[in-house]
N, CA and C atoms as a LAMMPS dump frame, in Angstrom:
ITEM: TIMESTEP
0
ITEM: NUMBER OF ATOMS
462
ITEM: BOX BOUNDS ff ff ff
-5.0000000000000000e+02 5.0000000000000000e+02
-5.0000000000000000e+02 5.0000000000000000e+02
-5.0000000000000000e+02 5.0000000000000000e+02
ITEM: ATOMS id mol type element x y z
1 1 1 N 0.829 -1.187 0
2 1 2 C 0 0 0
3 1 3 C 0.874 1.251 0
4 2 1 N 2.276 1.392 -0.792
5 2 2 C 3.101 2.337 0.131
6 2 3 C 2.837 3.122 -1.886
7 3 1 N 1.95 2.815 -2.557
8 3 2 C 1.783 3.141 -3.553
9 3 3 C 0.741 4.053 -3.72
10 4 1 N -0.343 4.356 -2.752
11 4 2 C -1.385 4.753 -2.28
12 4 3 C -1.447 6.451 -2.776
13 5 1 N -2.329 7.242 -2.599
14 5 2 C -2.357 8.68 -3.162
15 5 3 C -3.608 9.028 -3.208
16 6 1 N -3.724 10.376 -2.377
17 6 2 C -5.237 10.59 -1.633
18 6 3 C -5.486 12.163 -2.572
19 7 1 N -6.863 12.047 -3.243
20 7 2 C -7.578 12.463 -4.29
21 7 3 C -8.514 13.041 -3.807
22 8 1 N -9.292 13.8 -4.616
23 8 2 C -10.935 14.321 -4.571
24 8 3 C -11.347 14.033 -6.194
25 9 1 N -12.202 13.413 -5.217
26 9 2 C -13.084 12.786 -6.656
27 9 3 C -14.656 13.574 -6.211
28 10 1 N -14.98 13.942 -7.663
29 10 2 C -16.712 14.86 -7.761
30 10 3 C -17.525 13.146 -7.677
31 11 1 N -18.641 13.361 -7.578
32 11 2 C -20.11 12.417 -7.319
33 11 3 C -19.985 11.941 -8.661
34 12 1 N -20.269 10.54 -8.895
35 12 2 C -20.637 9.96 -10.194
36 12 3 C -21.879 9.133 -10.052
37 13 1 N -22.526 8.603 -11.023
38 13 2 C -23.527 7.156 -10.809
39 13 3 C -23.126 6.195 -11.627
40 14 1 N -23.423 4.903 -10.868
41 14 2 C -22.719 3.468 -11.375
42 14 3 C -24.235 3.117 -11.785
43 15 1 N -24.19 2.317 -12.852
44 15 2 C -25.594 1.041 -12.823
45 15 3 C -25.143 -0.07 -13.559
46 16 1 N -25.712 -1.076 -12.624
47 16 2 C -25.367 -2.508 -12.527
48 16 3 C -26.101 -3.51 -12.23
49 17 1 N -25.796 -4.868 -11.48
50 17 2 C -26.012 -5.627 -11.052
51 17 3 C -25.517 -5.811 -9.617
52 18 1 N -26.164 -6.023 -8.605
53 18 2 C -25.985 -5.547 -6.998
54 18 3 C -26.395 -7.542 -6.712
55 19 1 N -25.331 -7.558 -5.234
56 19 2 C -25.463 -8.423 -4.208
57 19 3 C -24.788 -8.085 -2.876
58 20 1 N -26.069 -8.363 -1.831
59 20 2 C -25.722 -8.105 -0.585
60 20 3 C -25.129 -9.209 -0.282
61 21 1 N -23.889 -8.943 0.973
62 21 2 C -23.222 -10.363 1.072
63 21 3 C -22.195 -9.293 2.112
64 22 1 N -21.183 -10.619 2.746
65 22 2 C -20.429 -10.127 3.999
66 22 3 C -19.346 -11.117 3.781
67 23 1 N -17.878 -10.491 4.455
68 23 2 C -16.744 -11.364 4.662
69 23 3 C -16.849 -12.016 5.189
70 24 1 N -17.455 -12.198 5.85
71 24 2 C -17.408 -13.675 6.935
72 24 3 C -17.479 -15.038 6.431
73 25 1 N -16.802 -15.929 7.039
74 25 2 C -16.618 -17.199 6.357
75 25 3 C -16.546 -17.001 5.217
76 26 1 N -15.667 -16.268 4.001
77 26 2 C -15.36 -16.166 2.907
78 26 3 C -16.698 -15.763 1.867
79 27 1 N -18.064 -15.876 2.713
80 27 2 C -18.958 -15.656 1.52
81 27 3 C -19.049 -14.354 0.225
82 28 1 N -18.492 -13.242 1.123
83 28 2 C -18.29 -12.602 -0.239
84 28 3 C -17.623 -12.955 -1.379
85 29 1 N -16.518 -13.916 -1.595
86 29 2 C -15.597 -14.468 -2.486
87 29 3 C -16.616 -15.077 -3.326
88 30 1 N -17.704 -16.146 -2.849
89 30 2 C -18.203 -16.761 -3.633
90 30 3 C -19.651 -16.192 -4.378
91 31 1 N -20.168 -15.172 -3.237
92 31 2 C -21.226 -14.065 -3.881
93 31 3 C -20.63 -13.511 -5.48
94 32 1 N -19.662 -12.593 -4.724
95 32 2 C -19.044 -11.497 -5.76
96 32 3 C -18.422 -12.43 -6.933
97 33 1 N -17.613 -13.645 -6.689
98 33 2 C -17.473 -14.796 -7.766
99 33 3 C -18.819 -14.497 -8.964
100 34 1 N -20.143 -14.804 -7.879
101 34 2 C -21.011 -15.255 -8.794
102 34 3 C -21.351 -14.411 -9.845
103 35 1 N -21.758 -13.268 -9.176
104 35 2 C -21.919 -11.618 -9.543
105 35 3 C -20.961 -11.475 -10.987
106 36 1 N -19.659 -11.602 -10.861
107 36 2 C -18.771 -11.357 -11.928
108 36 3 C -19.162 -12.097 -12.868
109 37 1 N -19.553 -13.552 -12.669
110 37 2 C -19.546 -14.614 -13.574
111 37 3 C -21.133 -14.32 -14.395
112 38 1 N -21.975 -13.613 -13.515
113 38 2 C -23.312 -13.269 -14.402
114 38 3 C -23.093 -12.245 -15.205
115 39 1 N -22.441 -11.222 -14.652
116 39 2 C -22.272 -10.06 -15.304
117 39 3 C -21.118 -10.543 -16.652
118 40 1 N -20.715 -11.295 -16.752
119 40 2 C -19.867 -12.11 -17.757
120 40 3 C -20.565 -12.569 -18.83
121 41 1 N -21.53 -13.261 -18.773
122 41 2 C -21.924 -14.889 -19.396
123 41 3 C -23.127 -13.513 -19.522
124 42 1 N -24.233 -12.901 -19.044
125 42 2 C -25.286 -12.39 -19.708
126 42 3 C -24.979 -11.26 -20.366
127 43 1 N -23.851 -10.931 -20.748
128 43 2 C -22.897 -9.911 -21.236
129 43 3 C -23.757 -8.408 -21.154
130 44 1 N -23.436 -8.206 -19.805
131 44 2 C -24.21 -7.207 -18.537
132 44 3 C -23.649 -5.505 -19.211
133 45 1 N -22.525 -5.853 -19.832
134 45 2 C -22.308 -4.368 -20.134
135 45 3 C -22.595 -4.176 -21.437
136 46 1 N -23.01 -4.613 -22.384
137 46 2 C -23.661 -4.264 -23.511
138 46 3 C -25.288 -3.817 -23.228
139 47 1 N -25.987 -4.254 -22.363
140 47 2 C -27.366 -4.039 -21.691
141 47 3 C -27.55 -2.679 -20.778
142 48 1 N -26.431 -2.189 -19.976
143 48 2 C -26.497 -0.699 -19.195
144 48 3 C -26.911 0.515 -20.246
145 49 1 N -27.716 0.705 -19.258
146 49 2 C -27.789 2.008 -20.388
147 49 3 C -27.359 3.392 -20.328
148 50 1 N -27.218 4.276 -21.272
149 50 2 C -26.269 5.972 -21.338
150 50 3 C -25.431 5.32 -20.672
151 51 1 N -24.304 4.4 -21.052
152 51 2 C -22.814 4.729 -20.39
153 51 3 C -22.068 5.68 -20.611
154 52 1 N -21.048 6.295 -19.879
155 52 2 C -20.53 7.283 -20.589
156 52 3 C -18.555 6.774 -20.241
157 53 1 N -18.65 5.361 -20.083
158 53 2 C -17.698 5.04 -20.115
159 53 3 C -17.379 3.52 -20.358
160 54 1 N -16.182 2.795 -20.559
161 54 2 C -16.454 0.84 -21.114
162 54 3 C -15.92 0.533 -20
163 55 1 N -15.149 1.411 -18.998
164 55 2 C -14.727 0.751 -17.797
165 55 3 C -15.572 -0.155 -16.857
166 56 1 N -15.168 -1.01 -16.311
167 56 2 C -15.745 -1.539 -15.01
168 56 3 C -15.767 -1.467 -13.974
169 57 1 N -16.677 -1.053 -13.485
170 57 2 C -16.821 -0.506 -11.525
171 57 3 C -17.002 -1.743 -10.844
172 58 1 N -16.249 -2.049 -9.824
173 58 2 C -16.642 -3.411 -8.948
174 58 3 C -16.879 -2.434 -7.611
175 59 1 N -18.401 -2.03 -6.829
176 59 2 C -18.509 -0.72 -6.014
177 59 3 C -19.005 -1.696 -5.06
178 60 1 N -18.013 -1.138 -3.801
179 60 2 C -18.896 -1.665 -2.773
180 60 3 C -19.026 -0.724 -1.564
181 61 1 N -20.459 -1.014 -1.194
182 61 2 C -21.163 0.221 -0.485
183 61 3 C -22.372 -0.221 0.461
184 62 1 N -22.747 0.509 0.779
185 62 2 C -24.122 0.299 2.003
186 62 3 C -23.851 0.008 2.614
187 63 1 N -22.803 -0.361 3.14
188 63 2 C -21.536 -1.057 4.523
189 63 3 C -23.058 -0.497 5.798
190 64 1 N -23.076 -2.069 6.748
191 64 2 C -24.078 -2.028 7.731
192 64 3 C -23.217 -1.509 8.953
193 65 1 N -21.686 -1.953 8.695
194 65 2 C -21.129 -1.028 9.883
195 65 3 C -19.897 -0.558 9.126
196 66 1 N -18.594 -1.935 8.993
197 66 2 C -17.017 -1.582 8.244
198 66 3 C -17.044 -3.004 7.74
199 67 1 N -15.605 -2.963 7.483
200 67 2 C -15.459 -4.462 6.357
201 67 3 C -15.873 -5.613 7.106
202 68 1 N -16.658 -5.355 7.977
203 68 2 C -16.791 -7.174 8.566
204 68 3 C -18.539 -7.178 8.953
205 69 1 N -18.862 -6.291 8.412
206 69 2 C -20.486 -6.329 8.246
207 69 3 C -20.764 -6.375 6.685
208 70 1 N -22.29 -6.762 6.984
209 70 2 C -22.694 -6.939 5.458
210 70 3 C -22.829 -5.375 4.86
211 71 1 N -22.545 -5.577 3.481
212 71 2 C -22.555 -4.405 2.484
213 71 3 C -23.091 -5.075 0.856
214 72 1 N -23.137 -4.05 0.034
215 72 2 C -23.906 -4.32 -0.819
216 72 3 C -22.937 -4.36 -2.029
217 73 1 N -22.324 -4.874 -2.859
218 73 2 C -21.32 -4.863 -4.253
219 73 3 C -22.187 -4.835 -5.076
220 74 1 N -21.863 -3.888 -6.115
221 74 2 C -22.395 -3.218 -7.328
222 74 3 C -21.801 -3.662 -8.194
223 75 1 N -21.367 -4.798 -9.707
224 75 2 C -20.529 -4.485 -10.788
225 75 3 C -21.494 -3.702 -12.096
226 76 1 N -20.804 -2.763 -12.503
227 76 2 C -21.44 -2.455 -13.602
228 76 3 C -20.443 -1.197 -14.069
229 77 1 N -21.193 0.013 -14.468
230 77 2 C -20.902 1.015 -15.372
231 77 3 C -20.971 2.458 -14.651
232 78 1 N -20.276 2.941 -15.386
233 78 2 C -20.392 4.987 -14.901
234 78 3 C -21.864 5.35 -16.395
235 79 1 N -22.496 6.367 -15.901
236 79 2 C -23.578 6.441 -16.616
237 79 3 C -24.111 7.905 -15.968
238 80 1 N -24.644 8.502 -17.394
239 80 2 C -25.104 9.892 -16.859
240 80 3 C -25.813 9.573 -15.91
241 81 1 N -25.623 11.134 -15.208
242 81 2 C -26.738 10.721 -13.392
243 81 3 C -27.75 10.814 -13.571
244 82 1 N -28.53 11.444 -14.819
245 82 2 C -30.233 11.436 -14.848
246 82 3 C -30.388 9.969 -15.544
247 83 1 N -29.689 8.706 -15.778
248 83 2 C -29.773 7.656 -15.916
249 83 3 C -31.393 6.576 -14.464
250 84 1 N -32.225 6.412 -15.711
251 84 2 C -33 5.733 -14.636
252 84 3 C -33.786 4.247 -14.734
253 85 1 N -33.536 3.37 -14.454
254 85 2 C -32.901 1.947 -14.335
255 85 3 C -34.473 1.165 -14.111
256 86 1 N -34.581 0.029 -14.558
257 86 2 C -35.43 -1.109 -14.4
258 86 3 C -35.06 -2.338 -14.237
259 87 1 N -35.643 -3.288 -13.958
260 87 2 C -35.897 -4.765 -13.909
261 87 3 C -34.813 -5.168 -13.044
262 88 1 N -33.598 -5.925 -13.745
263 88 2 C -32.48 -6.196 -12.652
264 88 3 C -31.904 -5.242 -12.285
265 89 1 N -31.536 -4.163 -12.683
266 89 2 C -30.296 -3.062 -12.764
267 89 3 C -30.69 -2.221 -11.236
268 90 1 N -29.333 -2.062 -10.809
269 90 2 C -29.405 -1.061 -9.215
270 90 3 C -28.177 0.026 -9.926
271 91 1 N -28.64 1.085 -9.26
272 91 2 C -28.505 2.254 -9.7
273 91 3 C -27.603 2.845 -8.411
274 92 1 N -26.527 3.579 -8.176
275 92 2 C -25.862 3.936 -6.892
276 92 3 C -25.499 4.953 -7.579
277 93 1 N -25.402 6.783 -6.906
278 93 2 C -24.544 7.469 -6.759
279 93 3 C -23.965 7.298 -5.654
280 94 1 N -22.289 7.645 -6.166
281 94 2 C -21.274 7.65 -5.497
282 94 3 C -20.897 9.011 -5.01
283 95 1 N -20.965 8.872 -3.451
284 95 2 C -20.698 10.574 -3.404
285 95 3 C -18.834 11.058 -3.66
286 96 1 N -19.343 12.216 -3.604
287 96 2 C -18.159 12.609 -4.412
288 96 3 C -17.03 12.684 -2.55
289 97 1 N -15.847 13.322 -3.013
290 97 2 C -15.06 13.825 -1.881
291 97 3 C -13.666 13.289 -1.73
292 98 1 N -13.056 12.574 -0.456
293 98 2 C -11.949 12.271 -0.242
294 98 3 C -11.565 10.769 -0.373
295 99 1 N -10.666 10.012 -1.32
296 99 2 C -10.721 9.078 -1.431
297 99 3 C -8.926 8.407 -1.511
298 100 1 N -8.499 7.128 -1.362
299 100 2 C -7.534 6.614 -1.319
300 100 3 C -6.968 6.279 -2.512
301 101 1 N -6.539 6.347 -3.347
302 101 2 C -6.169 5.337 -4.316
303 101 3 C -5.178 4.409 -4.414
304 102 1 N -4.959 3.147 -4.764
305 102 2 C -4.346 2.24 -4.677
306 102 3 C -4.184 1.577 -6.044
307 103 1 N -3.214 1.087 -6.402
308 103 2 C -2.851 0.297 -7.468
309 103 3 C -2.702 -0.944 -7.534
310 104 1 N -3.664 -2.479 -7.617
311 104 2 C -3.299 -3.423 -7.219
312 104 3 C -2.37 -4.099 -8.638
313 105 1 N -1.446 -4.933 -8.666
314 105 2 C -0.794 -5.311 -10.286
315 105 3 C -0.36 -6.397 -10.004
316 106 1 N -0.563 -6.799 -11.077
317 106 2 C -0.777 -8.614 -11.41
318 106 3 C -1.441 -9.885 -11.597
319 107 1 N -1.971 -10.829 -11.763
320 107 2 C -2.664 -12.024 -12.561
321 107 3 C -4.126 -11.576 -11.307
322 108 1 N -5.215 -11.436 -12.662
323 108 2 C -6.652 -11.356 -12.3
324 108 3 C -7.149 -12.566 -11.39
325 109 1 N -7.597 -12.693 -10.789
326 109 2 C -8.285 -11.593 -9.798
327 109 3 C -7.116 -11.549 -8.346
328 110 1 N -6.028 -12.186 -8.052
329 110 2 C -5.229 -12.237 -7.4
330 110 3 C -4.855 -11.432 -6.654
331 111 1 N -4.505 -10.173 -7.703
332 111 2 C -4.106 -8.929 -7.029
333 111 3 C -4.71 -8.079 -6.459
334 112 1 N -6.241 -8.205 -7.061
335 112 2 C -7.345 -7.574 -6.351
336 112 3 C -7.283 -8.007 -4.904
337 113 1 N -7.771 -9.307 -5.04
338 113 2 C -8.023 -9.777 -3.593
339 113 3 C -6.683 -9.956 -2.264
340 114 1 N -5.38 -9.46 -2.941
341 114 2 C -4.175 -9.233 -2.214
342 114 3 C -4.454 -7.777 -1.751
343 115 1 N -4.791 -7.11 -3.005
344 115 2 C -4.645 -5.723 -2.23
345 115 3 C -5.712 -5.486 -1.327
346 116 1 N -7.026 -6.125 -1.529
347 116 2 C -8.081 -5.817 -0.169
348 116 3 C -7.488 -6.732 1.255
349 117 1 N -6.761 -7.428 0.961
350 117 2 C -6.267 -8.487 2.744
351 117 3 C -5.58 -7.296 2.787
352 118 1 N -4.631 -6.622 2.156
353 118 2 C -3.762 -5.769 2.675
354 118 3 C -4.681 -4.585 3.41
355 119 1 N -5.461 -3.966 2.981
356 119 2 C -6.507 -2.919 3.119
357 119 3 C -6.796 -3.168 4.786
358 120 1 N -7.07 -4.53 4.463
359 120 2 C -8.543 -5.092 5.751
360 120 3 C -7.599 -4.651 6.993
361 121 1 N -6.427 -4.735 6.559
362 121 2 C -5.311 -5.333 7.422
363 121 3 C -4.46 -3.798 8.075
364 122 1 N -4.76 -2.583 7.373
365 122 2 C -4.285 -1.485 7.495
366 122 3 C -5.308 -0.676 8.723
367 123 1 N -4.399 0.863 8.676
368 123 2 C -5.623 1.291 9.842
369 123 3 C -5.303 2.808 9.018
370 124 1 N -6.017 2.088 8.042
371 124 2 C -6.323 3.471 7.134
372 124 3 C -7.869 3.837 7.816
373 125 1 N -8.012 5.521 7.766
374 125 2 C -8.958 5.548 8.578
375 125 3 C -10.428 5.857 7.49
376 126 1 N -10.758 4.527 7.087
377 126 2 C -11.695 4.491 6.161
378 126 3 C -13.057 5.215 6.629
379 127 1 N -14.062 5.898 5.391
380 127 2 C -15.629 6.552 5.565
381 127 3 C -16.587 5.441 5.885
382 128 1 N -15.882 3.959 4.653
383 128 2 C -17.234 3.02 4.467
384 128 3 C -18.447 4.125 4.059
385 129 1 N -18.266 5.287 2.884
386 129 2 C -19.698 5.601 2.104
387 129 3 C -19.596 4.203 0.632
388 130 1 N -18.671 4.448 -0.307
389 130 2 C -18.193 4.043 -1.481
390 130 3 C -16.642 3.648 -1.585
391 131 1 N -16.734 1.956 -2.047
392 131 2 C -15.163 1.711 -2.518
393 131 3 C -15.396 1.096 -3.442
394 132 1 N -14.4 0.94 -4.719
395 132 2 C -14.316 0.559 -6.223
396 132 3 C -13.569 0.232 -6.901
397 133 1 N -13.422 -1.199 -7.23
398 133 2 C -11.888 -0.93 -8.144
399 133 3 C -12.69 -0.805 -9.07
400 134 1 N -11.653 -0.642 -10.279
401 134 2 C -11.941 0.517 -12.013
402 134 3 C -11.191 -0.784 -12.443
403 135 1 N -11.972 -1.466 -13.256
404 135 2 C -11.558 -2.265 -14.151
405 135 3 C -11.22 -1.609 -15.656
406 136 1 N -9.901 -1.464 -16.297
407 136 2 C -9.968 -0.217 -17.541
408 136 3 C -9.164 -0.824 -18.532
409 137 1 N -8.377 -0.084 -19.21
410 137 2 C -7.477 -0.674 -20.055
411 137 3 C -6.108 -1.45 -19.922
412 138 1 N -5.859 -1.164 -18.466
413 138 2 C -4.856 -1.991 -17.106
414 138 3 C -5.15 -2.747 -17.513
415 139 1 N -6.171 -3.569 -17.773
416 139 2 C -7.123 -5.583 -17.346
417 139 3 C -7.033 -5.902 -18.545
418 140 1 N -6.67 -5.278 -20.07
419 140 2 C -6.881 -6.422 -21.476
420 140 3 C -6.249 -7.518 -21.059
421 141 1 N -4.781 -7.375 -20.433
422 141 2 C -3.975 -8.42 -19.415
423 141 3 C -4.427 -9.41 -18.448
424 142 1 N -5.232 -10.069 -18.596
425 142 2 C -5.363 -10.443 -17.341
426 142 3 C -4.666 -10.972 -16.387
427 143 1 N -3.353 -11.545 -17.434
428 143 2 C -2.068 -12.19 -16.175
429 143 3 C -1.515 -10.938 -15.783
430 144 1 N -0.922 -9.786 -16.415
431 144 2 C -0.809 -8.849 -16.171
432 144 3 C -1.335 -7.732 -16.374
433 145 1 N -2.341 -7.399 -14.829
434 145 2 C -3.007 -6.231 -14.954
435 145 3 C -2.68 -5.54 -13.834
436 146 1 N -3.437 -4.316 -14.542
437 146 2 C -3.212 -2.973 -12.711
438 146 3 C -4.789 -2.529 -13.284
439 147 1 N -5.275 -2.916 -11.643
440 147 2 C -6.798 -2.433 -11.578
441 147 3 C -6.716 -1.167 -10.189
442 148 1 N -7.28 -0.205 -10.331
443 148 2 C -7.285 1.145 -9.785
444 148 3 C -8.363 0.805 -8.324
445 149 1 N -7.809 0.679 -7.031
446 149 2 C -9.093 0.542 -6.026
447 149 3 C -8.18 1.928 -5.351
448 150 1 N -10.082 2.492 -4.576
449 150 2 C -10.238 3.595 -4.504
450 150 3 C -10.985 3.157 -3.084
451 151 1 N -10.753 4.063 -2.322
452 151 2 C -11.19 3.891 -0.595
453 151 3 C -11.953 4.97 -0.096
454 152 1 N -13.014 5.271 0.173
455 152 2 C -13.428 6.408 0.639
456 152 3 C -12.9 6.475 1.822
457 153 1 N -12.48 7.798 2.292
458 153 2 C -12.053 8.045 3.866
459 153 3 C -11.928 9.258 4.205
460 154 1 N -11.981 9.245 5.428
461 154 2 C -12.565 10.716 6.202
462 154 3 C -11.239 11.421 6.544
C-alpha cells in the first residue's frame, strides 16, 4: 500500500447488477465470484444504459457497519446521473469527496483480492460511504493487470 495517493473525486452514478453479502466465512468471495460470472456470461455491459464510459466498476457500499459487516457490491458502469434503471439493474450514486487510491498489479483476480487483505489489514482511517476498483485498459492483461481501487475516507 506504500503506492497509495489521496484524491478528490466529484459524485458519479454506477448502474449494474448488486449483491448483498459479507466477509465472513469467505462468503463474499463466492457471492461477488457469482456476480462477476453473471455479469460475464449475460454480457451485462452491452445491456447498461447511457454509459458514458467501457470501464468496469466493482462498487462496494451500504456497509451495515465496516469491512466485517454486510454491504452491498455493485458491478457495472459509470452512466449519466439522470440515468433511470429497471428490472435487474441497481442504480448507486457515489458521493463525491476524499478518497484513497491504490494500485493493485498482477494475474486477475489475485491482485485484487491481495490488495483488499492488505486494506482489511491497514488502519487506514476508512468513511465506508463508497469503494471501487476501475476495471480499464490496465485488465486487457489479465495475467498482467493494474486495476485502480479507490477507498473512501474521512
Amino acid at each position: 500500500m506504500n503506492n497509495s495517493q489521496q484524491i478528490e473525486l466529484d459524485a458519479f452514478t454506477i448502474v449494474g447488477i448488486a449483491v448483498r453479502t459479507t466477509n465472513q466465512h469467505g462468503q463474499s468471495q463466492v457471492d461477488i465470484g457469482q456476480l462477476w460470472q453473471k455479469f460475464i456470461q449475460e454480457k451485462t455491459i452491452d445491456k447498461i444504459p447511457h454509459k458514458i464510459s467501457s470501464e468496469i466498476y466493482c462498487v462496494y457500499t451500504d456497509y451495515e457497519s465496516d469491512f466485517n459487516g454486510p454491504y452491498t457490491t455493485i458491478i457495472g458502469c459509470r452512466v449519466s446521473s439522470s440515468t433511470t434503471v429497471t428490472g435487474e439493474f441497481t442504480r448507486k450514486e457515489i458521493a463525491g469527496g476524499k478518497y484513497l487510491k491504490n494500485e493493485a498489479k498482477g494475474k486477475l483476480p489475485d491482485c485484487v483480492a491481495e490488495m483488499w487483505r492488505s486494506i482489511w489489514q491497514s488502519s487506514i482511517d476508512r468513511a465506508y460511504l463508497a469503494d471501487f476498483d476501475v476495471y480499464g485498459e490496465g485488465c486487457k492483461n489479465p495475467q498482467n493487470a493494474t486495476v485502480d481501487i479507490y477507498l473512501s475516507v474521512k
